[in-house]
N, C-alpha and C positions, 0 to 999 in steps of 0.2 A: 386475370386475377384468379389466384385459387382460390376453391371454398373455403369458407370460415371451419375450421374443425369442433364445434359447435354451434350448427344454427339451431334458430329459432324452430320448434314443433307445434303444430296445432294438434290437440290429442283430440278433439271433438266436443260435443256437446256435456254441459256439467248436469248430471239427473238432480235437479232443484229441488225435484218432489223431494227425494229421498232425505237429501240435505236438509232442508226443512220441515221435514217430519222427522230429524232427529235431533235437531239442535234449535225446534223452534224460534227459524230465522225464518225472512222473508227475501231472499235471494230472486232474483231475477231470471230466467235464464241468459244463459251465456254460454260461450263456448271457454275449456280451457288452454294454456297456453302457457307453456315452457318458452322464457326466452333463453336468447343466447347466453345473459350472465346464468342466469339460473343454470343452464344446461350443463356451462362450463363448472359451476359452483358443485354440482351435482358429478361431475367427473373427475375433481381434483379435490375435492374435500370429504369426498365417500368412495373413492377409487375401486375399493375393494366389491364395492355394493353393486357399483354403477351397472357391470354387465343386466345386471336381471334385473336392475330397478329400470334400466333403457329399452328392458326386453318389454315390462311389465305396466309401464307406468300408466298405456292409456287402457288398460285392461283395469288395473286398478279404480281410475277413474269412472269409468264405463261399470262395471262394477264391484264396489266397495262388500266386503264384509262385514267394515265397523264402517262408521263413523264416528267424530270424535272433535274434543276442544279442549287443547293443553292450558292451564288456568293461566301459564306464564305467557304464552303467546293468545290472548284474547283478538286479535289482528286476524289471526291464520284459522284455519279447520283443519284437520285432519283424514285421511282417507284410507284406509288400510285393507289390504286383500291378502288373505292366506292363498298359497299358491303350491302348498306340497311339498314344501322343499323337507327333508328329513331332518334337519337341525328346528322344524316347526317355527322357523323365521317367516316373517310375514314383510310384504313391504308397504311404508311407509309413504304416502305423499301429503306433502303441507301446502296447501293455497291458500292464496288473499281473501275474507269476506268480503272487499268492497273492489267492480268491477275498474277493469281501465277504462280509459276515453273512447275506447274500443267500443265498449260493454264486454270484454272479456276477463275471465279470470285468472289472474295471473299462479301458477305453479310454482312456491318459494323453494322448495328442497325436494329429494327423494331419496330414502334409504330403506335396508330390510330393519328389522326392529324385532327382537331377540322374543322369543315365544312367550318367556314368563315375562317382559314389560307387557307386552298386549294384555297376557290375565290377569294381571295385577294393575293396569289402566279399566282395564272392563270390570272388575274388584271396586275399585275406587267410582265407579259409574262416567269415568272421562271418555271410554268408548263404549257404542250402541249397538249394539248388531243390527245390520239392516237386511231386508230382503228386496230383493227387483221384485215389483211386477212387470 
């Protein structure tokens, strides 16, 4: 049988801290996880995006610039990393707040996200700038 031409990813561990000290949630850890719909969702519905956001996406995770919570999606967070690109696009990833039967976090979408929505979400205080320790 051939492979699925999108499987499932494990991107690794979700920094809870960080989460939670921007969104005053109480998140568990977990790991995250791109499934297959998502992954295909994310290859045919942002086609355009998809190379760098596939390149990007557990970097993004792993470490975030902002974080964030779109008012319309209370369900999802937001995770976003600038990455240099010259059109100052940053990419974008949305995960579930509430884990699977896993304990994992499920990864709903991923796209780049045009430079002036980020300053104008960080404007409006929907993204937080975070720093790793």
């Amino acid at each position: 049988m051939p492979p699925k031409p999108y499987p499932a990813v494990d991107l690794g561990p979700l920094p809870v801290d960080l989460i939670n000290a921007a969104l005053n949630t109480e998140l568990e850890p977990g790991y995250a996880r791109l499934s297959r719909t998502a992954h295909r969702h994310m290859a045919t519905d942002h086609a355009a995006d998809y190379p760098v956001c596939i390149a990007e996406i557990a970097a993004t995770i792993a470490a975030p610039t902002f974080i964030g919570q779109a008012p319309e999606h209370g369900r999802n967070f937001e995770m976003v990393r600038r990455i240099g690109r010259a059109d100052g696009s940053a990419v974008l990833v949305a995960i579930g707040l509430e884990p699977d039967d896993r304990g994992d976090y499920r990864v709903r979408t991923c796209y780049l996200l045009e430079a002036g929505k980020v300053e104008d979400r960080r404007r409006q205080g929907r993204l937080k700038l975070v720093i790793a320790r």
